[in-house]
C-alpha positions in Angstrom: 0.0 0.0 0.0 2.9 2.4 0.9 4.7 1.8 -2.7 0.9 2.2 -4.5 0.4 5.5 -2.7 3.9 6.7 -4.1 4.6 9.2 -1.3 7.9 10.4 -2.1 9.7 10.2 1.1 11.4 7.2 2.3 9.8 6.0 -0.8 13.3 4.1 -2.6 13.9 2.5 0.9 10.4 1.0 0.6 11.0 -0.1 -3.1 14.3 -1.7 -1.8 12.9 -3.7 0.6 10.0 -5.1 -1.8 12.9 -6.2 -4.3 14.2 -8.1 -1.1 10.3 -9.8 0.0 10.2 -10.2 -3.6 12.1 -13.7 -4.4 11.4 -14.5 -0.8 7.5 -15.3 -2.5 6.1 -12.8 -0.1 4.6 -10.4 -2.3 3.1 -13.0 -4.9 -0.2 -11.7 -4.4 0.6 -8.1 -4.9 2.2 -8.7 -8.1 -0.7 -7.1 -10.4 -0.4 -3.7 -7.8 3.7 -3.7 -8.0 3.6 -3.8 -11.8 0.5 -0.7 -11.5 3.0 1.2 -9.6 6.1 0.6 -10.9 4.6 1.7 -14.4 2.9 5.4 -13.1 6.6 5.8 -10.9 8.2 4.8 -14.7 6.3 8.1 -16.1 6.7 10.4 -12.6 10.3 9.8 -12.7 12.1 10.1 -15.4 14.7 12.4 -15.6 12.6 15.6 -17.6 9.6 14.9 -15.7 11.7 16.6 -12.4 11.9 20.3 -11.5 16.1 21.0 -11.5 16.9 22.1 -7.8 13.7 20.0 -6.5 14.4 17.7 -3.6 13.0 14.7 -6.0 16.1 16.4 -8.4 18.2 15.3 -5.3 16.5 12.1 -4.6 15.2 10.8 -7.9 18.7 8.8 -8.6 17.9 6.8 -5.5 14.5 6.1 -6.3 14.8 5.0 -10.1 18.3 2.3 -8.8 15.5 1.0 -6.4 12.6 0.6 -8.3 15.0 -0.9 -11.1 16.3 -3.4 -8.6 12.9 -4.2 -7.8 11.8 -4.7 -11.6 15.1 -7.2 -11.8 13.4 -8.7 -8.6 9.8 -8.9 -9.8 11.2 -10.4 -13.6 12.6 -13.3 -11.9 10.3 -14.1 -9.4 7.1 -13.6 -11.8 8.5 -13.7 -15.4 8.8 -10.4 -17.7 6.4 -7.7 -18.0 5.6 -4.3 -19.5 6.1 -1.9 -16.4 9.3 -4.5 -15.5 10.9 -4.7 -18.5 11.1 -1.1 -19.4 12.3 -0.3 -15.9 15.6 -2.4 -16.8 15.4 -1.2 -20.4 15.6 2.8 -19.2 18.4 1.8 -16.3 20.6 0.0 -18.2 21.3 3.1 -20.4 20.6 5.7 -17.4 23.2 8.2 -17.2 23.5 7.4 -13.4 26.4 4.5 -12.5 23.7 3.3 -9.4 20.8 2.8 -11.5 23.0 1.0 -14.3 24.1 -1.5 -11.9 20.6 -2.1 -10.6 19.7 -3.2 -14.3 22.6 -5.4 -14.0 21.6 -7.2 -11.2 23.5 -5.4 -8.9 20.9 -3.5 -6.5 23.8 -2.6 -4.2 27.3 -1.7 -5.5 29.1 -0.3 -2.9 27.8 -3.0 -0.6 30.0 -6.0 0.1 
């Protein structure tokens, strides 16, 4: 319900977590709503969508790596998808190096 309602603070921690419940099966059921929001958060976040010198201008980078991670998460656990699939598309050319290696599989780079 958090990750539906899209509130923007806090909001990549709460994507990075779901990509975690995610292969863990716990979120089977809420597939259908995860692909809903991860394909309005595809349009709200893109890069020309955000107000330069916004906090989301700050924060956006965050939130795109997580909800990329979580796409990587939700094409494995339930197969491909629309919303999923473009989320890995878009990251695996973003200009950011955090949300590239979240396409890759890599939700956590600096993290060892």
């Amino acid at each position: 319900v958090v990750f539906e309602a899209r509130r923007p603070t806090g909001l990549h921690a709460v994507a990075r977590v779901l990509a975690r419940l995610v292969p863990a099966g716990l979120l089977d059921q809420a597939a259908s709503r995860l692909e809903r929001a991860l394909s309005i958060l595809g349009v709200q976040t893109r890069y020309e969508a955000i107000a330069l010198g916004s906090w989301d201008a700050v924060s956006v980078s965050l939130l795109r790596a997580a909800c990329v991670g979580l796409a990587v998460a939700m094409v494995d656990r339930f197969g491909s998808s629309e919303a999923a699939d473009a989320w890995i598309a878009d990251g695996s050319v973003d200009g950011l190096p955090e949300v590239r290696a979240a396409a890759a599989g890599d939700p956590d780079p600096d993290e060892d």
